[in-house]
N, C-alpha and C positions, 0 to 999 in steps of 0.2 A: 797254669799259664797266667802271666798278669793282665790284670783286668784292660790295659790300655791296647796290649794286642788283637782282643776284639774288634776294639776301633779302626784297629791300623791296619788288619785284613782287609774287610771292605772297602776300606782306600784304594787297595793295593789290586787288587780284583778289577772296581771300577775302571781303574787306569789301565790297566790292561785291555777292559774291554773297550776303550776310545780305539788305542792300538790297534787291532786286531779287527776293529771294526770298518778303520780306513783302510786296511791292508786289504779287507775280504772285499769293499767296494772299489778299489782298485784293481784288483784281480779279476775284475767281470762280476762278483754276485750282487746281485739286485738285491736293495735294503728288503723289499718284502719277503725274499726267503731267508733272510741272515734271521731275521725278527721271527720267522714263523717256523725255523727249525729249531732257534733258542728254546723259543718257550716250547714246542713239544717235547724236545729234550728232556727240560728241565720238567713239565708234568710227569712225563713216563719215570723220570726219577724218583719223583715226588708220590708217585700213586703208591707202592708196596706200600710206605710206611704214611701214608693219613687216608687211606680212603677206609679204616677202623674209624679214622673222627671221623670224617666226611660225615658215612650210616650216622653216628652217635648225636649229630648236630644238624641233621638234616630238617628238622622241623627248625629250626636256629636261622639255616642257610634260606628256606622256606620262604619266611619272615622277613627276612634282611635283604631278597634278592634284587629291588631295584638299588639298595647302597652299594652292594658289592658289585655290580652289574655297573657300576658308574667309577667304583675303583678298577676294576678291572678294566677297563674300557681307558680310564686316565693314565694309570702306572703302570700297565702291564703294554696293554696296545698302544697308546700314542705317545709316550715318551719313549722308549725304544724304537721302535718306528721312526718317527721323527728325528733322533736322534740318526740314526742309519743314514735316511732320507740326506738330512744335514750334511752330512760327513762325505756326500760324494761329491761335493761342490766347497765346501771350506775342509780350513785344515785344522787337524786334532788340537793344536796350539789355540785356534780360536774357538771351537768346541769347546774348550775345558775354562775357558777364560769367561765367556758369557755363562757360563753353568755356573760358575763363581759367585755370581751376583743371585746366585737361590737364595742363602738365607736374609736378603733382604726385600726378595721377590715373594717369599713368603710371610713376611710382615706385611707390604700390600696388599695381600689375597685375602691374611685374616681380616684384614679391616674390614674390606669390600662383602667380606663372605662375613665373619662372624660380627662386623661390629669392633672389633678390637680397638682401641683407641693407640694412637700411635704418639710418643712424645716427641720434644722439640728437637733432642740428639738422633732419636732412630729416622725422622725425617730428614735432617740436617745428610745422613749416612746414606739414604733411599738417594737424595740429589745428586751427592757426590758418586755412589756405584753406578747410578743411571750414567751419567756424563764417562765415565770410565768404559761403559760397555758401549756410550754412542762413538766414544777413539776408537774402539778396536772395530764396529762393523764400518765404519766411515773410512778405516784404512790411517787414520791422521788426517783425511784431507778435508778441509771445508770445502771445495768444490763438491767432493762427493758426497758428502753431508748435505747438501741443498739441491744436489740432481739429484738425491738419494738412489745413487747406484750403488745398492747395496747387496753384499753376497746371497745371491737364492738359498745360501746352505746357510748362512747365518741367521736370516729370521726362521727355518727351521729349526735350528738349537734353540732360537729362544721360543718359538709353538712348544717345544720338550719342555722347555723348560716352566713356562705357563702352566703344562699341565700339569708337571711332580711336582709345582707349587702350591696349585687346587688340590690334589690327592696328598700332598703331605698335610693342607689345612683340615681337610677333614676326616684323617687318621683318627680324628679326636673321638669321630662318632661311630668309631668300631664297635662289632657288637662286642659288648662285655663279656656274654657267656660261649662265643668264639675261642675256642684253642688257636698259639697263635699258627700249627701247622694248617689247621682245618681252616684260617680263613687266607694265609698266603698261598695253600693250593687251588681254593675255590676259585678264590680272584685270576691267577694263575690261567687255568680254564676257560673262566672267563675271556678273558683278554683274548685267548688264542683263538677263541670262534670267536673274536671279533675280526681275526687277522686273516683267521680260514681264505675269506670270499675275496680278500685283499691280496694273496700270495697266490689265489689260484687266477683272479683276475689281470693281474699287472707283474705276478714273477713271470722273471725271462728267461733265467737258471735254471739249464737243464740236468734235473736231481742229477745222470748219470754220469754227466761229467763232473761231476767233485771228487777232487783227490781227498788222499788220505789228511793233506793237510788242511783241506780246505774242512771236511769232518771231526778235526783236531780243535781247530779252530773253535766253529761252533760247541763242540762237547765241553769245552772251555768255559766259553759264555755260558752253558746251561749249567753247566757242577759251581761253577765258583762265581761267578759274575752274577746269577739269579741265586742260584739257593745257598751257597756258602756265605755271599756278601749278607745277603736279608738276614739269615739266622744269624751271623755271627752280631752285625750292627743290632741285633734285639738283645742279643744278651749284652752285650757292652753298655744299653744307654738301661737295662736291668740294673746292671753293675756302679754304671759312673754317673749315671742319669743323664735326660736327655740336654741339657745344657752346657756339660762338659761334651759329649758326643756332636754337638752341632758344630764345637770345633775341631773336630777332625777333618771337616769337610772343608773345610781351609784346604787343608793339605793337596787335595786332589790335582790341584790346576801344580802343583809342587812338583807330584809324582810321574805326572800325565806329560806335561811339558819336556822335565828332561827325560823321559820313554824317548816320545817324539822325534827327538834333537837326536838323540841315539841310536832307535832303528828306523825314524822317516828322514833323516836327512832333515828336518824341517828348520828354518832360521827364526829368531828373532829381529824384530824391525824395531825401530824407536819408539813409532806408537804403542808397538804391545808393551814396555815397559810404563810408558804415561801410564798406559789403561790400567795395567797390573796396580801400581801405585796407588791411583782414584778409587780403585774396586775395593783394593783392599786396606783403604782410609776407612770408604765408607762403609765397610762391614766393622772395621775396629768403631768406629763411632757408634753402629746402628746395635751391636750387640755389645760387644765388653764394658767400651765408653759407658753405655746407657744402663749394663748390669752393676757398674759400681757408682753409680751418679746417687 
């Protein structure tokens, strides 16, 4: 299979699970069980084949467990979450458009978190994506821009998005001698007893009414949306490295959008083209621009 289809899977996945995720909060499921039957899904999938590492790295896991304990808790629990949360109150179109502005949201975080020093073009990019993503929660409107009535689902995508920023900056300090099953199932794990006390506190979804579809759904999200996307997106930026791979994630608001327009009925407004334009100026400046300057 060529190398780029790796990339293009986990796009393709993601975008699905925007879909799928406004359909299932639409339909009555409360974000907290959609989130806490994914990921046990996706562990009981995951356990046959690492809980061999798991034993084998247990002193490893031992060691490491307030890092993984603070990945799990960022990537696993509160970006999913959050992202659900989000999605019962704004629409997939603007979900995907604020999530656009990640990899300049993570040039931010490294500064803040590692120090990273940021140049005149990647700032110049951070201005102009900020200003893109304040069109899209503003609606276009300077009135609402200064009452800041602004969507309770929209600064939920961007809490998601804070956190897969924080948790992608410090992927950097995985443990080295971490296999990558035994540390995506640990985290995994992790996350989910964070969600446990979350889905038995605040779900309203009663397990016995889900249909087949609604279990369709979810099995979805656990096979391909959690463990398909992650492994596949690892061996891809293996393959094509992770600078090539950063732009794939371009693509998503691509993919996501016309999903959207197609099975949600959803429209495009003027402003979301402004924004779409600004966003993705200032990613072209903040990365490509600044990789060949």
């Amino acid at each position: 299979m060529p190398a780029f289809i790796y990339l293009l899977l986990p796009i393709a996945f993601w975008s699905g699970n925007y879909i799928l995720g406004r359909l299932s909060v639409s339909n009555g499921i409360d974000p907290y069980t959609i989130s806490f039957l994914r990921w046990s899904g996706a562990c009981l999938i995951m356990l046959p084949f690492a809980y061999k590492k798991l034993w084998l790295e247990r002193k490893v896991i031992a060691e490491n467990w307030p890092l993984l304990t603070l990945f799990g808790w960022l990537g696993i629990c509160n970006y999913n979450l959050f992202l659900y949360i989000g999605l019962t109150s704004t629409t997939v179109t603007n979900a995907v458009l604020l999530n656009s502005i990640m990899p300049v949201m993570i040039l931010i975080t490294a500064r803040i978190l590692l120090g990273s020093r940021t140049s005149k073009l990647q700032n110049l990019g951070i201005l102009v994506s900020t200003i893109g993503a304040i069109v899209i929660v503003s609606r276009g409107s300077l009135d609402t821009f200064i009452h800041l009535t602004i969507s309770t689902g929209d600064l939920w995508i961007i809490a998601a998005a804070v956190s897969w920023a924080v948790y992608s900056v410090l992927i950097a300090k995985r443990p080295k001698d971490m296999s990558l099953i035994g540390f995506f199932t640990s985290t995994a794990i992790i996350g989910l007893i964070f969600q446990a006390p979350l889905f038995f506190l605040f779900g309203e979804t009663q397990l016995k009414n889900l249909t087949l579809g609604n279990l369709s759904t979810i099995l979805y999200m656990a096979l391909f949306a959690s463990i398909g996307a992650f492994l596949c997106w690892n061996i891809g930026i293996q393959k094509l490295g992770a600078a090539t791979a950063g732009q794939f994630i371009h693509l998503l608001p691509v993919f996501s959008i016309g999903l959207s327009v197609i099975f949600l009925g959803e429209s495009l407004f003027s402003f979301h083209y402004f924004g779409i334009v600004l966003i993705f100026s200032g990613i072209f400046v903040a990365t490509i621009l600044h990789s060949k300057h």
